[in-house]
Phi, psi and omega in degrees: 000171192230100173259011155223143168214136157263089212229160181221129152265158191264152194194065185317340176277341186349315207269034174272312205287116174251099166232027183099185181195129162261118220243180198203130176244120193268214190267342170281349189087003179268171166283125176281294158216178170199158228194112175273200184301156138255187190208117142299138180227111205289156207255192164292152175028063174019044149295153178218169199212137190260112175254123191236143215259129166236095171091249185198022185219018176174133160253145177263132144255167233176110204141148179306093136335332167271331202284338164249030154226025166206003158066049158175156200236046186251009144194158164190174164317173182274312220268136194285307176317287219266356187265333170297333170293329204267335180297325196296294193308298177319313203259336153315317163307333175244356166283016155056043146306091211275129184269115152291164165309306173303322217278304177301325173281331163288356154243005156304331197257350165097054185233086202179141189258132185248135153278357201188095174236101184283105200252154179201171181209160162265197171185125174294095189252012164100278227247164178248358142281011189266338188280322167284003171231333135342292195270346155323285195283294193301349161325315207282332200224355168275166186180135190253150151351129121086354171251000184059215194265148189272196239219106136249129187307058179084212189249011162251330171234165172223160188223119209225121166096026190307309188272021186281155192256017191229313188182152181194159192256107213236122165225157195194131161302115209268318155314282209277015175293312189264018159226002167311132183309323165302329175228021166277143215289084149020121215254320191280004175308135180313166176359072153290349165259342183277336170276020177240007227220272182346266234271291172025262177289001164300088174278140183221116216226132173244146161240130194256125155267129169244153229302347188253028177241332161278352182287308165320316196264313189086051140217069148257018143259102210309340196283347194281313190293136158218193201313338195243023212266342189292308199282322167308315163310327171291312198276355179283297210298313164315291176353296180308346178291143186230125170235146162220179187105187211210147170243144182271122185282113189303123178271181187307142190109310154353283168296001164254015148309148173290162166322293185264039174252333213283321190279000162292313192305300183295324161327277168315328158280354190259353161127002183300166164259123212260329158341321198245349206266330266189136174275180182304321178318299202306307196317253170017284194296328143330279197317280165332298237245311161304350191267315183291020185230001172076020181228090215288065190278015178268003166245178175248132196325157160259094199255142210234295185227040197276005147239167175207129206274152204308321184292346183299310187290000173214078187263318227200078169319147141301092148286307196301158196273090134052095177293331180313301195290339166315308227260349204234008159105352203254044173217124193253111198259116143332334174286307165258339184270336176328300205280310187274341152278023166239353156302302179269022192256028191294330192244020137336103178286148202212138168259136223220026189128158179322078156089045165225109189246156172219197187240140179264101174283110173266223219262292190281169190276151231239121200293198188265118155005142063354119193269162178342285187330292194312332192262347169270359152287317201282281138359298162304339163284273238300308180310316185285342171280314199294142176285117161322134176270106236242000202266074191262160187252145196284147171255115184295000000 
């Protein structure tokens, strides 16, 4: 799925969008440079996509496209084009960014530049301690080409290429992502336990491409992308991990161990003698607390099929959507939900030319007008609402 896109539009109205500017001085006052704000502008369940003003003919927009049109990135579409037509246009329409028609039609057809695209896929490993000890061992033993062994981010991700100016390599419990205080899931989100039951057991491994790696591949242009341009990318780029070693698969249950019985439990399934690893004491004391758990750690485990190589588990991305999400609303289909939100776009204001505005009318009929004023009050709230994004990248 294609989960970030950073793109700059060609956008003649740009100098609509006021948000500040953060200036650079040397010790005399003059100006070194300036670089304006970005201004959120908000999504489904208050994702928001960040828009920043370049001159006074392009906007960069910057964001997850499914978390802001369908208000979670735990699956979404390929197509690069139609989730960028629908992210670009939704947040000009509520920044009250007046479009000409050709301007619309060139972002429909992808003729608009990206810096930045993050495509991922998930991959099921039944627990989400199998997905945190995955993402363990592979740190330990993996490796790519010319980025070495990656970084581990805490106990949920590893990063392989973190400072490359080209492309990097991303794995993260997907699980323990979507229940982090920082990104959870909303208590009025639609099935939000079957999405949070879903995502659980979820290794969820990214590639972030950057604009001067797509300038290379000749796709900084969204028009460049098509339906298979994503997944060929992903699965080029995976390729490159190079693993060896075997993951001990946790059986079920596990994860209701106390902390500091899990690292006996594992040991002992895996065949250690714990006897010589452990004082008498521990042991012991260990052994008892496992045994009211129904786990003999005096014997030797039955171990049937309990590792498997590292490389097994991400053979075979969750392409497929969730029919419950389908149904409950939460897959933004660019083929379709695309056409009817440009369908309920009737009072998008379109500039047709120098100080000649009309209404881009569709199929349904088209709500009451807004005069000149309303959409610069209305533009002026919607701003005043949205939070600065104060975290800027230096414009060289």
């Amino acid at each position: 799925m294609i989960d970030w896109i950073t793109a700059r539009v060609p956008v003649r109205a740009a100098s609509q969008l006021k948000t500040g500017e953060i200036t650079s001085c040397d010790p005399d006052g003059v100006l070194d440079w300036a670089i304006a704000k970005r201004i959120n502008t908000r999504g489904s369940h208050a994702t928001t996509v960040s828009v920043r003003r370049f001159g006074d003919s392009v906007l960069e927009f910057a964001g997850s496209p499914a978390k802001y049109l369908q208000g979670h990135n735990a699956f979404g579409s390929d197509d690069l084009v139609g989730l960028g037509t629908a992210m670009i246009t939704r947040a000009c329409r509520r920044l009250g960014i007046e479009l000409l028609e050709s301007e619309i039609d060139d972002i429909r057809a992808g003729r608009y530049n990206l810096l930045r695209v993050d495509v991922n896929y998930s991959f099921a490993t039944r627990s989400r301690a199998n997905a945190l000890a995955w993402i363990e061992q592979a740190a330990m033993v993996g490796s790519v080409k010319r980025r070495g062994r990656a970084r581990l981010q805490g106990s949920s991700s590893a990063m392989w290429g973190e400072k490359s100016r080209h492309w990097k390599l991303k794995a993260y419990s997907k699980g323990a992502e979507i229940t982090a205080p920082k990104h959870k899931l909303p208590m009025s989100f639609p099935s939000r336990d079957q999405m949070n039951a879903w995502c659980d057991d979820k290794l969820r491994i990214e590639v972030e491409l950057k604009a001067r790696y797509l300038r290379k591949l000749g796709l900084d242009q969204a028009s460049s992308w098509s339906s298979g341009t994503a997944l060929g990318l992903f699965q080029e780029h995976l390729g490159r991990l190079q693993l060896g070693g075997k993951l001990v698969v946790n059986p079920a249950g596990v994860e209701s161990l106390p902390y500091r019985l899990r690292p006996t439990h594992s040991l002992w399934f895996q065949g250690a003698n714990l006897r010589q690893l452990m004082s008498d004491a521990t042991y012991y004391r260990h052994r008892t607390e496992l045994m009211r758990r129904g786990i003999n750690i005096g014997v030797p485990p039955r171990q049937e099929a309990t590792t498997i190589p590292l490389s097994q588990y991400i053979v075979s991305p969750c392409i497929d959507v969730p029919a419950w999400a389908v149904g409950a609303g939460l897959y933004f289909d660019p083929g379709k939900d695309g056409k009817e939100l440009d369908e309920g776009w009737s009072s998008l204001s379109v500039r047709q030319g120098y100080g000649v505005t009309s209404t881009l009318v569709k199929n349904e009929p088209a709500p009451a007008h807004q005069s000149a004023v309303e959409r610069t009050v209305d533009s002026q709230t919607a701003r005043a609402e949205y939070e600065l994004d104060n975290a800027l990248e230096h414009a060289a």
